[in-house]
N, CA, C and O atoms as a printed pandas DataFrame, in Angstrom:
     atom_number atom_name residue_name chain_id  residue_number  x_coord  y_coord  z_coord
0              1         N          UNK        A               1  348.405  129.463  313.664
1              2        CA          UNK        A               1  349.823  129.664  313.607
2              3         C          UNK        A               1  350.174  130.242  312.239
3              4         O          UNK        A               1  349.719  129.718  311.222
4              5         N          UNK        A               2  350.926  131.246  312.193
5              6        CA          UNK        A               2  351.357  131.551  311.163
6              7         C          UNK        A               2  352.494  131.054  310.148
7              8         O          UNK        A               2  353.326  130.202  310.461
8              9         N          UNK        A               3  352.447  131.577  309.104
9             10        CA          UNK        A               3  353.719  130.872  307.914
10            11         C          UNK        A               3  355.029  131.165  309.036
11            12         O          UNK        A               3  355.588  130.126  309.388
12            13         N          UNK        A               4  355.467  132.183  309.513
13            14        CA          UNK        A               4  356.689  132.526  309.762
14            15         C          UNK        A               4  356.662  131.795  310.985
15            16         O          UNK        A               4  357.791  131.538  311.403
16            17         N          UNK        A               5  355.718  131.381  311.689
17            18        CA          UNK        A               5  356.301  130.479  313.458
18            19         C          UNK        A               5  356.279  129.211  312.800
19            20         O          UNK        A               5  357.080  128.515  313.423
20            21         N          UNK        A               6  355.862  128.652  312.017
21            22        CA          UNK        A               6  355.600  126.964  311.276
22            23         C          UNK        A               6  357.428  127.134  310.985
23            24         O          UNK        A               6  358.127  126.421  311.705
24            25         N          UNK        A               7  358.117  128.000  310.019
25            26        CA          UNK        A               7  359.067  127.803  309.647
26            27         C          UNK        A               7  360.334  127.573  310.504
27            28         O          UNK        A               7  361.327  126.855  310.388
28            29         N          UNK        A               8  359.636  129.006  311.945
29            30        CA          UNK        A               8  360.687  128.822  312.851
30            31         C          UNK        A               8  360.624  127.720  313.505
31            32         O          UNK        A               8  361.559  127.378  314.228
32            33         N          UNK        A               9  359.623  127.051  313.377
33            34        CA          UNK        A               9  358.991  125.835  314.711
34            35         C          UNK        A               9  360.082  124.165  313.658
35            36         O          UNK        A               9  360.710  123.209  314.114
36            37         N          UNK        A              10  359.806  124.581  312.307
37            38        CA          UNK        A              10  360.376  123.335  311.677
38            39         C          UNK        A              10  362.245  123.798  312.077
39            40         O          UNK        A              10  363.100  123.129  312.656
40            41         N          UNK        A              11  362.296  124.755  311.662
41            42        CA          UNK        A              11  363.998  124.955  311.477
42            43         C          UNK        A              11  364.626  124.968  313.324
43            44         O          UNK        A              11  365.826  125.057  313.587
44            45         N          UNK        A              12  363.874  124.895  314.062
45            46        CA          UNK        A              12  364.522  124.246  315.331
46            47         C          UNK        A              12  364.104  122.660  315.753
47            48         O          UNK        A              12  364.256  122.227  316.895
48            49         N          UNK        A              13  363.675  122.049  314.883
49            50        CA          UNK        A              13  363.704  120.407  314.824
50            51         C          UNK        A              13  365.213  119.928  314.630
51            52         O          UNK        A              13  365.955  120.806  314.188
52            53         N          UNK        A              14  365.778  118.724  314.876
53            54        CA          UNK        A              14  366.829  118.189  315.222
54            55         C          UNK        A              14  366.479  117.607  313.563
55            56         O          UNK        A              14  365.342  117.506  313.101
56            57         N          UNK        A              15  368.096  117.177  312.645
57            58        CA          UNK        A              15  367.654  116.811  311.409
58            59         C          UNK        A              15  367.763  115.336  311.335
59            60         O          UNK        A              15  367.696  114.885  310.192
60            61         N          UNK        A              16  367.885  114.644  312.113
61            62        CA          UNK        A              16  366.862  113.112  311.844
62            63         C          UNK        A              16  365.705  113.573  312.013
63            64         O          UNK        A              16  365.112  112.543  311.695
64            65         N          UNK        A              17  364.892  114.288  312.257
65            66        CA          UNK        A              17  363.447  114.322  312.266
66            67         C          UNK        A              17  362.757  114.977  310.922
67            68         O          UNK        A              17  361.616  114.892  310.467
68            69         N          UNK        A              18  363.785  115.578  310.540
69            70        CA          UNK        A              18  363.317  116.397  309.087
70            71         C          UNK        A              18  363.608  115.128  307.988
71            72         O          UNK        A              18  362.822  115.040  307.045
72            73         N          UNK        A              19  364.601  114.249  308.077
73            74        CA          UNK        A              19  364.990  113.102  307.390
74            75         C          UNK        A              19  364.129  112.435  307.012
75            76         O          UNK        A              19  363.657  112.301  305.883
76            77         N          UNK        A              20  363.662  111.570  308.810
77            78        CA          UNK        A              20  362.874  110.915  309.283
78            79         C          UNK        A              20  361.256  111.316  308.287
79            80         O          UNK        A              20  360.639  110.568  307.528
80            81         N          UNK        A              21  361.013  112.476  308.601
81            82        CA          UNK        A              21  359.904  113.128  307.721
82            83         C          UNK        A              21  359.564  113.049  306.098
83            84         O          UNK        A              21  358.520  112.862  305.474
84            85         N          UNK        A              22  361.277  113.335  305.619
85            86        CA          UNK        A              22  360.916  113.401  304.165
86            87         C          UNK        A              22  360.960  112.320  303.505
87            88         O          UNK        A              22  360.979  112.298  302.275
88            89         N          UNK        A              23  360.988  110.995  304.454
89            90        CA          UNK        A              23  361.856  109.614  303.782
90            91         C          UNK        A              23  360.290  109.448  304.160
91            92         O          UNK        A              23  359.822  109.950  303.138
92            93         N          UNK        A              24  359.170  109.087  304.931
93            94        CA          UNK        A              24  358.153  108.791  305.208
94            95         C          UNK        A              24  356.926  109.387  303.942
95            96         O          UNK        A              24  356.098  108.701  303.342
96            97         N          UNK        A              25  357.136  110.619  303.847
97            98        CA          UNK        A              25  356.453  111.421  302.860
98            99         C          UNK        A              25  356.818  110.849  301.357
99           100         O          UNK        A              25  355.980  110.575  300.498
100          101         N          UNK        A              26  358.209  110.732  301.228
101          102        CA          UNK        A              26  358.591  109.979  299.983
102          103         C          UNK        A              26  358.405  108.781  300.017
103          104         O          UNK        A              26  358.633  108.257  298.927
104          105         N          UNK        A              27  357.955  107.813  301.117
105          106        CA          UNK        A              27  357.508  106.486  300.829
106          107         C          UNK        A              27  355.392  106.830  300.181
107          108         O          UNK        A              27  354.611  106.639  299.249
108          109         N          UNK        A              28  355.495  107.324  301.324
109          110        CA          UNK        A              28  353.743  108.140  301.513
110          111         C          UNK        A              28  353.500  108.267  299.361
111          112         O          UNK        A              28  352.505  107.940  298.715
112          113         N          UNK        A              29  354.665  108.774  298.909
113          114        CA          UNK        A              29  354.321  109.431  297.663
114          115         C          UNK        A              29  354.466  108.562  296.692
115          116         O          UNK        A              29  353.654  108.697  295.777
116          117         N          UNK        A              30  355.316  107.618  296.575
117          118        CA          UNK        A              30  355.523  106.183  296.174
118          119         C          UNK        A              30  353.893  105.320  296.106
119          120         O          UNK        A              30  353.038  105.193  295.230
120          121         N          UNK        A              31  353.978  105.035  296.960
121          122        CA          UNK        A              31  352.737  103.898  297.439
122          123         C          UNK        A              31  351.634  104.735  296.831
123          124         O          UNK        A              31  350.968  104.223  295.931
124          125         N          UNK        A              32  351.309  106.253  297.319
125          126        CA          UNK        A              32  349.721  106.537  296.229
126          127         C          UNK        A              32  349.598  106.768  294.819
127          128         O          UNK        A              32  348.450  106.656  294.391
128          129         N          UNK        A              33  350.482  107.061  293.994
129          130        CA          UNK        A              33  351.225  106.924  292.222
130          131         C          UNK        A              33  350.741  105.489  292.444
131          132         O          UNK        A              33  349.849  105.084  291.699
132          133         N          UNK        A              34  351.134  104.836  293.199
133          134        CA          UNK        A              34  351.332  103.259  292.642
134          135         C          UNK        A              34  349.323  102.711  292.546
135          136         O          UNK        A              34  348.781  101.962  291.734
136          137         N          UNK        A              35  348.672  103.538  293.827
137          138        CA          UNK        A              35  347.603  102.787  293.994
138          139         C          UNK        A              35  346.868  103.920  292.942
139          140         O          UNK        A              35  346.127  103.351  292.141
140          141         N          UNK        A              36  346.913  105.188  292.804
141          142        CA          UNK        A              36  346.365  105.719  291.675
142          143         C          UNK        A              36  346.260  105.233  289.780
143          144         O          UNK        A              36  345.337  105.236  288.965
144          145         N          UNK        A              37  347.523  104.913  289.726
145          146        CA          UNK        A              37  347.690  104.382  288.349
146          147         C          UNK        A              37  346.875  103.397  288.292
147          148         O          UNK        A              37  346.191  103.104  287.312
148          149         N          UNK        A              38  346.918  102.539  289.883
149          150        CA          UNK        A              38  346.183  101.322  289.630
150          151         C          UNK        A              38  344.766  101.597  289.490
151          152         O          UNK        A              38  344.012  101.217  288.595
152          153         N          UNK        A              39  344.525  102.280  290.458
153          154        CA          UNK        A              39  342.722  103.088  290.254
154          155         C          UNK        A              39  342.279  103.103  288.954
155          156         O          UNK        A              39  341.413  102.310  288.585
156          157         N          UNK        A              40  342.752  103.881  288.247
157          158        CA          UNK        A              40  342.496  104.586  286.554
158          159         C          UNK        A              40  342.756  103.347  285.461
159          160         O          UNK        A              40  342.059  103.033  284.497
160          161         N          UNK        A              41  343.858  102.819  285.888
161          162        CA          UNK        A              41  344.191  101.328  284.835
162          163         C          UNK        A              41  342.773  100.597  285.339
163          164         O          UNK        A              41  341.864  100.595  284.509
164          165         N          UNK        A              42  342.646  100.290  285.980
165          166        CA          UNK        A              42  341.427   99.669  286.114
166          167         C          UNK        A              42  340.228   99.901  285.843
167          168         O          UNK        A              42  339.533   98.973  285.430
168          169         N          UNK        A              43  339.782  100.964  285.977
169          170        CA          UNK        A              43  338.479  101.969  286.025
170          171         C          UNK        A              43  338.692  102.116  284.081
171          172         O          UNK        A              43  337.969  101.445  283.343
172          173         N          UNK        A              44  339.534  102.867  283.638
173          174        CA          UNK        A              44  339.768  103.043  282.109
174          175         C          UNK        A              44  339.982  101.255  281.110
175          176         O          UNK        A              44  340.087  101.157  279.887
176          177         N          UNK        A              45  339.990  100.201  282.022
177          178        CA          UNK        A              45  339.695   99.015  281.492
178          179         C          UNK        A              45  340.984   98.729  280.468
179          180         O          UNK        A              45  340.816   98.263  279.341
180          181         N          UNK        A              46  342.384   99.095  281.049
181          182        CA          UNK        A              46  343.446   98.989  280.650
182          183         C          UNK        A              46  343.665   97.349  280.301
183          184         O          UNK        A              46  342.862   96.473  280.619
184          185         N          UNK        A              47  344.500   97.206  279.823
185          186        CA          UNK        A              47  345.088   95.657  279.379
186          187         C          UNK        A              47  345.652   95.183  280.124
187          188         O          UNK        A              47  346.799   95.626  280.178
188          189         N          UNK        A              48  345.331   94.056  281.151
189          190        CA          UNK        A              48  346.358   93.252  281.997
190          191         C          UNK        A              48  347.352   92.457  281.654
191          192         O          UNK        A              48  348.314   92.039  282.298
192          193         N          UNK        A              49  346.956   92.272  280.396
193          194        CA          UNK        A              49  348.417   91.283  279.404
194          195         C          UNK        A              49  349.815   92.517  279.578
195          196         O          UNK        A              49  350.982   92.290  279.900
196          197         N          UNK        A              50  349.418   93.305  279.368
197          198        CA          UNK        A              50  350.676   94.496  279.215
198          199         C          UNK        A              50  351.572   94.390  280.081
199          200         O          UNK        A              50  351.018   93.943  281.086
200          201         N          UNK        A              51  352.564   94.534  280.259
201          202        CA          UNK        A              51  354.022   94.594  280.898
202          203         C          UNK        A              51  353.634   95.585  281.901
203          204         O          UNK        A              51  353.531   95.265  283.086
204          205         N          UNK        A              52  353.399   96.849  281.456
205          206        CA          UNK        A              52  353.840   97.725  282.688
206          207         C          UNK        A              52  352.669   97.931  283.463
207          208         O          UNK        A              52  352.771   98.452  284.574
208          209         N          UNK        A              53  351.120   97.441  282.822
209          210        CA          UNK        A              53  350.144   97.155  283.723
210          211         C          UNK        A              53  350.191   96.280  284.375
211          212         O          UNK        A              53  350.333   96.387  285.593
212          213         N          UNK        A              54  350.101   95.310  283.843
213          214        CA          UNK        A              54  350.874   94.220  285.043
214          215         C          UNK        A              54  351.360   93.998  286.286
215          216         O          UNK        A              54  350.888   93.385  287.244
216          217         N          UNK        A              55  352.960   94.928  286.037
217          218        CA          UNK        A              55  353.779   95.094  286.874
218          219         C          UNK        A              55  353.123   96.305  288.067
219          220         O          UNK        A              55  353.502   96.322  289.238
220          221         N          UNK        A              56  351.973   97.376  287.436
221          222        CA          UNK        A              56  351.382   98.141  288.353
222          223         C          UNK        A              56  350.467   97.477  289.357
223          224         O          UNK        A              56  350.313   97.713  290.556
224          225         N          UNK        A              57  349.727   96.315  288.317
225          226        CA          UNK        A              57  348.671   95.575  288.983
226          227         C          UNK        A              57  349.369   94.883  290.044
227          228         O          UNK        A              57  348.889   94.944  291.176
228          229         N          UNK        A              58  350.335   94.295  289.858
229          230        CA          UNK        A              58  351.024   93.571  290.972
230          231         C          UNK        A              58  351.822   94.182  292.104
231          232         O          UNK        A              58  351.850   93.685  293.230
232          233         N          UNK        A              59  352.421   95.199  291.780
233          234        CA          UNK        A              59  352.855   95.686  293.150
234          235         C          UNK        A              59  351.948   96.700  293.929
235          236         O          UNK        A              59  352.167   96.857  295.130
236          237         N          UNK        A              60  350.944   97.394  293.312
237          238        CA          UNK        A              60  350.169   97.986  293.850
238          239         C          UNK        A              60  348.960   96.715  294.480
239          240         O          UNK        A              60  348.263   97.159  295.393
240          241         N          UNK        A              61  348.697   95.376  294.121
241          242        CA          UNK        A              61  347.810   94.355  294.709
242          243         C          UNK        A              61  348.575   94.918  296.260
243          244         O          UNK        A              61  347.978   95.505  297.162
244          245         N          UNK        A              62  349.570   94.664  296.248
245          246        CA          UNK        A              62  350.180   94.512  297.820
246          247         C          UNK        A              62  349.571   95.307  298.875
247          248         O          UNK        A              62  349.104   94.939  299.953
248          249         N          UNK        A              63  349.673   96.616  298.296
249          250        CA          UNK        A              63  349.008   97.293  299.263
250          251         C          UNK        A              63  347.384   97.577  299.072
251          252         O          UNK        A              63  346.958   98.301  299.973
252          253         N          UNK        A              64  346.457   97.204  298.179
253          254        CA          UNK        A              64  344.999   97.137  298.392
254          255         C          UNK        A              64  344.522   95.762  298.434
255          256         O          UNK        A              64  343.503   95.307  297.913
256          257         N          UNK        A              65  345.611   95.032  299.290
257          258        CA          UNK        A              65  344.616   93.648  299.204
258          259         C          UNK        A              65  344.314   93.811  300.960
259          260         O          UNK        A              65  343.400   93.208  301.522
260          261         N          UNK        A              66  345.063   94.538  301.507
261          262        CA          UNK        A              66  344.143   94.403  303.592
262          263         C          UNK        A              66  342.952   95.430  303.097
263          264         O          UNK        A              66  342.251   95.789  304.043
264          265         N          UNK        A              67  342.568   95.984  301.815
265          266        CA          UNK        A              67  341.386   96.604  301.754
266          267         C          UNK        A              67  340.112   96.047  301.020
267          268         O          UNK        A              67  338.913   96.323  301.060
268          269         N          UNK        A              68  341.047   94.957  300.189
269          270        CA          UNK        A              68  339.787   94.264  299.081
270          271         C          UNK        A              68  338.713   93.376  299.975
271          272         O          UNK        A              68  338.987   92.539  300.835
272          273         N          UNK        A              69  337.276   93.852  299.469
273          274        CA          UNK        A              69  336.301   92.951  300.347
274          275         C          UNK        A              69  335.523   93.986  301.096
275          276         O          UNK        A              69  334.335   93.813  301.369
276          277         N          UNK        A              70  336.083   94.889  301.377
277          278        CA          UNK        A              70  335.513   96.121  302.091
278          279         C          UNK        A              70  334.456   96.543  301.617
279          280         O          UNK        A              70  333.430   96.528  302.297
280          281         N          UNK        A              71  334.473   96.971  300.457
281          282        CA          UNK        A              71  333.335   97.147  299.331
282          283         C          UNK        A              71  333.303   96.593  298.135
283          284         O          UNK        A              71  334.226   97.018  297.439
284          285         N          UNK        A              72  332.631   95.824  297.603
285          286        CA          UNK        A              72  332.601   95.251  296.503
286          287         C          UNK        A              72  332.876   95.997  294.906
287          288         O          UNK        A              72  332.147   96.815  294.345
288          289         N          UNK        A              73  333.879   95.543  294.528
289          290        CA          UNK        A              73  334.184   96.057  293.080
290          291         C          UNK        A              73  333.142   96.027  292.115
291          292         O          UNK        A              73  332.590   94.956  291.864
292          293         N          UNK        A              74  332.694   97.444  291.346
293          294        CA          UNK        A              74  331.500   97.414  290.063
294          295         C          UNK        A              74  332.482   97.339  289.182
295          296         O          UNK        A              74  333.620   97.796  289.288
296          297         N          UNK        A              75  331.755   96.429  287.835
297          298        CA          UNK        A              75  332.457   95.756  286.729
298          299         C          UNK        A              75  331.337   96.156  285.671
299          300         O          UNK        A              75  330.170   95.796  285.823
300          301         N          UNK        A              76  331.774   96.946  284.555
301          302        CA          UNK        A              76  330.967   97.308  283.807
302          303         C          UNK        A              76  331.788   96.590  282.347
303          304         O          UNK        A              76  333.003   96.464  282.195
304          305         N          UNK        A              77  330.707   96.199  281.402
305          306        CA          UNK        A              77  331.620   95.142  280.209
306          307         C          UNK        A              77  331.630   96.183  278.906
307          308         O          UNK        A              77  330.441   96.374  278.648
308          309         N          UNK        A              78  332.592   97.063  277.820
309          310        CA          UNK        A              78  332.179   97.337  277.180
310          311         C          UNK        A              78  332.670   96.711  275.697
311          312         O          UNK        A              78  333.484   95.793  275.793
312          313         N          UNK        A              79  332.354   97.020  274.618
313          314        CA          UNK        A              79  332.707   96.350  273.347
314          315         C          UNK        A              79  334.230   95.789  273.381
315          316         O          UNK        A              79  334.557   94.657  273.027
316          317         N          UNK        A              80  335.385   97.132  274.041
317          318        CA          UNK        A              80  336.594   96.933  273.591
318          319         C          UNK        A              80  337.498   96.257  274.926
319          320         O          UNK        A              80  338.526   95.592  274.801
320          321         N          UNK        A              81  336.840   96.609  276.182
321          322        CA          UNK        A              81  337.432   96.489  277.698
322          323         C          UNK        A              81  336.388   96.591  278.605
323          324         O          UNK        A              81  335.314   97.060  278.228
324          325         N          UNK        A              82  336.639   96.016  280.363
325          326        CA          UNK        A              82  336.070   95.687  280.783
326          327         C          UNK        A              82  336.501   97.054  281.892
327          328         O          UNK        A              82  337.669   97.290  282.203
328          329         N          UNK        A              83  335.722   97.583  282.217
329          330        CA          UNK        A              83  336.073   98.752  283.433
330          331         C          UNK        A              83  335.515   98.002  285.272
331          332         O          UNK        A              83  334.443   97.607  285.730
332          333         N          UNK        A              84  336.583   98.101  285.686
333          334        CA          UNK        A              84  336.200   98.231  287.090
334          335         C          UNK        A              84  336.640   99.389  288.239
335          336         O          UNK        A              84  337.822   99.610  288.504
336          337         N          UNK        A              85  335.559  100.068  288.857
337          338        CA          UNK        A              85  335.950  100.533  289.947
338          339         C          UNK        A              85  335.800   99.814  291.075
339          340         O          UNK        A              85  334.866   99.136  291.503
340          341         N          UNK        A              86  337.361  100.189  291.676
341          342        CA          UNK        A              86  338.113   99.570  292.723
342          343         C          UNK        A              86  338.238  100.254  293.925
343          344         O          UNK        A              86  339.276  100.819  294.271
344          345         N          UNK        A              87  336.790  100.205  294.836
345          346        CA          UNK        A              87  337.073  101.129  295.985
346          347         C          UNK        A              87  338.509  101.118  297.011
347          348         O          UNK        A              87  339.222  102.062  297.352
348          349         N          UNK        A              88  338.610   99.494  297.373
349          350        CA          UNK        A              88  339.809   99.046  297.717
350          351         C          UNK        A              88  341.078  100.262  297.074
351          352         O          UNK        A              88  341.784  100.593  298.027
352          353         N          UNK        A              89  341.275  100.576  296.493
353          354        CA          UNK        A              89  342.713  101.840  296.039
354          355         C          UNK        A              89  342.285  102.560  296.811
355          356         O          UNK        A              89  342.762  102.703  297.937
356          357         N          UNK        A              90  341.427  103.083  296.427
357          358        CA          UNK        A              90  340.811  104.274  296.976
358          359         C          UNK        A              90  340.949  104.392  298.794
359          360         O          UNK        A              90  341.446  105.394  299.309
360          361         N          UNK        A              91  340.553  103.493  299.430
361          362        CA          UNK        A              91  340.447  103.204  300.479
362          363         C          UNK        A              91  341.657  103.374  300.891
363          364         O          UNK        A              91  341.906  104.043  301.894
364          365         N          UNK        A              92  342.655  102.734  300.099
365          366        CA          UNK        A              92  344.414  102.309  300.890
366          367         C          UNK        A              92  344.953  103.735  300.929
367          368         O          UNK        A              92  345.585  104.191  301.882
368          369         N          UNK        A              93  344.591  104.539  299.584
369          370        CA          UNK        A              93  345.445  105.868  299.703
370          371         C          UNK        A              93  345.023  107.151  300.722
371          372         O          UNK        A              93  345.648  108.169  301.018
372          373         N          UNK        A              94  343.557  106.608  301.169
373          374        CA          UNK        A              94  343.602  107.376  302.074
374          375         C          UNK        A              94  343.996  106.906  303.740
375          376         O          UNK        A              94  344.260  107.737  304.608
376          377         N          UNK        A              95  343.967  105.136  304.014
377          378        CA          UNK        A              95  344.072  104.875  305.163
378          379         C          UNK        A              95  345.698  105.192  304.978
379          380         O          UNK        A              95  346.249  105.814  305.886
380          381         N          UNK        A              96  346.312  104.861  304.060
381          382        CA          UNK        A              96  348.146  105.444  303.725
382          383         C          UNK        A              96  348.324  106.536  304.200
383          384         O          UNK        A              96  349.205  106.713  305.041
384          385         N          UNK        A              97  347.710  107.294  303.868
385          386        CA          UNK        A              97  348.128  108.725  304.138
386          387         C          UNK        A              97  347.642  108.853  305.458
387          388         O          UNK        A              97  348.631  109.069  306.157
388          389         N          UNK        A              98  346.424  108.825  306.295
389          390        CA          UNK        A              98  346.374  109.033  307.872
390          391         C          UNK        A              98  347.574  108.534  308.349
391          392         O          UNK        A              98  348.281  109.296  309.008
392          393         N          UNK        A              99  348.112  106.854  308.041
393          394        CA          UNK        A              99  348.642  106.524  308.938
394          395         C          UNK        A              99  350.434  107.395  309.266
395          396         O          UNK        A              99  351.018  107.524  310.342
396          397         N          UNK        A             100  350.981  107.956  307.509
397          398        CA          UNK        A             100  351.934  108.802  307.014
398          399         C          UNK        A             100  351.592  109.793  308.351
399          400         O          UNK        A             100  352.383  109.682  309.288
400          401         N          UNK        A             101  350.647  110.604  308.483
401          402        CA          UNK        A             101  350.609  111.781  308.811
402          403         C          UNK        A             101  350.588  111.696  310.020
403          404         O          UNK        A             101  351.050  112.612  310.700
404          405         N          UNK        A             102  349.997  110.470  310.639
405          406        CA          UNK        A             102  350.161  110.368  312.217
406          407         C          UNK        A             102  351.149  109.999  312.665
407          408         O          UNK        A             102  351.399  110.365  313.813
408          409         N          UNK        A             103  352.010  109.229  312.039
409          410        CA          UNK        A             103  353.535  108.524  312.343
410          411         C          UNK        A             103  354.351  109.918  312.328
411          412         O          UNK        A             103  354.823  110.330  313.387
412          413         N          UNK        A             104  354.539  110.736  310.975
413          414        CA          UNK        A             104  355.266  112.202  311.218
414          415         C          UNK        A             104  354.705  112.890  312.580
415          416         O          UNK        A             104  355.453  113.546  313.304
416          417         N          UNK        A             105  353.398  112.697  312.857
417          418        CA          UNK        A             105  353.094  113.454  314.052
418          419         C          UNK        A             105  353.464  112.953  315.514
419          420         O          UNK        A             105  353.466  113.698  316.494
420          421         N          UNK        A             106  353.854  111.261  315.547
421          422        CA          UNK        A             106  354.547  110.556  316.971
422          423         C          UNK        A             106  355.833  111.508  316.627
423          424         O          UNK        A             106  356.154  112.398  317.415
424          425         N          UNK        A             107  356.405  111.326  315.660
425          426        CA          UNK        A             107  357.833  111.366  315.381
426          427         C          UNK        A             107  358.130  112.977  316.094
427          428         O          UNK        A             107  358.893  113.274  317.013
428          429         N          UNK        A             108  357.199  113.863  315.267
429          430        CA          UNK        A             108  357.492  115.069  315.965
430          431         C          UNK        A             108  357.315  114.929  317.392
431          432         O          UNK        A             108  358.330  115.212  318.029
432          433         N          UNK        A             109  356.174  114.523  318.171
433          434        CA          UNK        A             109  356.647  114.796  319.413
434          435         C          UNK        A             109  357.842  114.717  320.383
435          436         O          UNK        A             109  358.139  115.426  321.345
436          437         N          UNK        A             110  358.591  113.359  319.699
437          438        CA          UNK        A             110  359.562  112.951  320.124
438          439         C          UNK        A             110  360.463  114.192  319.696
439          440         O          UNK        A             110  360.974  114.790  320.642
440          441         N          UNK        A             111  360.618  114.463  318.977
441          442        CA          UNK        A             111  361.681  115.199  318.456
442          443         C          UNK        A             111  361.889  116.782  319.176
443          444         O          UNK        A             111  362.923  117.428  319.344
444          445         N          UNK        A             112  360.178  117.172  319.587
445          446        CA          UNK        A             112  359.955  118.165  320.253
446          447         C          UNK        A             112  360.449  118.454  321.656
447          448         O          UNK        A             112  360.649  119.541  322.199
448          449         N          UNK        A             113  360.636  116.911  322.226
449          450        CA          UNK        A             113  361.143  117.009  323.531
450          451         C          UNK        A             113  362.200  117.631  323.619
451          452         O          UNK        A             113  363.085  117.628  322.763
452          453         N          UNK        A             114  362.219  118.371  324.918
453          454        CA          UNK        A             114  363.680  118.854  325.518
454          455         C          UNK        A             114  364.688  118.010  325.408
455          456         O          UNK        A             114  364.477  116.932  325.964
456          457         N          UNK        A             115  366.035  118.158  324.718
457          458        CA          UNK        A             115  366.926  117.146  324.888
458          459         C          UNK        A             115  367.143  115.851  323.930
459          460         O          UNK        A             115  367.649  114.735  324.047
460          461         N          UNK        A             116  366.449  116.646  322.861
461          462        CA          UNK        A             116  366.432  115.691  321.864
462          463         C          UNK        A             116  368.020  114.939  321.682
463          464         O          UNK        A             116  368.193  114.062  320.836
């Protein structure tokens, strides 16, 4: 399909579905910032005493804890901090995003119907 039928194909969607879309994508974009920062704070052996690590560590726990256990976290110790990679993030931002992309894709069908 080309650029110009994608555009015509979006601009005859009904606009709760374009809404519907960009409010999903902007949650979608929320939640992986949140589990990325957490990735790198962790992995770079950031400070958990800190305020705004903290506050990352904790609201991003929410969404990689239905993943923690999956694969076991490596913990490496060095002079100044302790690094761990956290497959669990990793895991959530991508099962996040299938589930983002398949929900926009129910949504479109619905929206596709005659008679929306």
């Amino acid at each position: 399909m080309s650029n110009n039928n994608k555009e015509h194909e979006i601009s005859d969607m009904p606009l709760w579905f374009l809404k519907t879309r960009h409010a999903i994508y902007y949650i979608l974009s929320v939640i992986e910032v949140l589990l990325a920062f957490r990735f790198i704070f962790k992995l770079l052996g950031a400070n958990p005493r800190n305020g705004f690590v903290s506050f990352i560590y904790s609201i991003a726990g929410i969404f990689t804890s239905p993943f923690s256990g999956i694969f076991y976290s490596s913990t490496t110790s060095g002079l100044a901090a302790k690094s761990v990679l956290e497959p669990a993030a990793l895991i959530g931002m991508a099962v996040y995003a299938v589930l983002a992309w398949g929900l926009v894709g129910l949504i479109r069908l619905k929206a596709s119907e005659k008679g929306y």
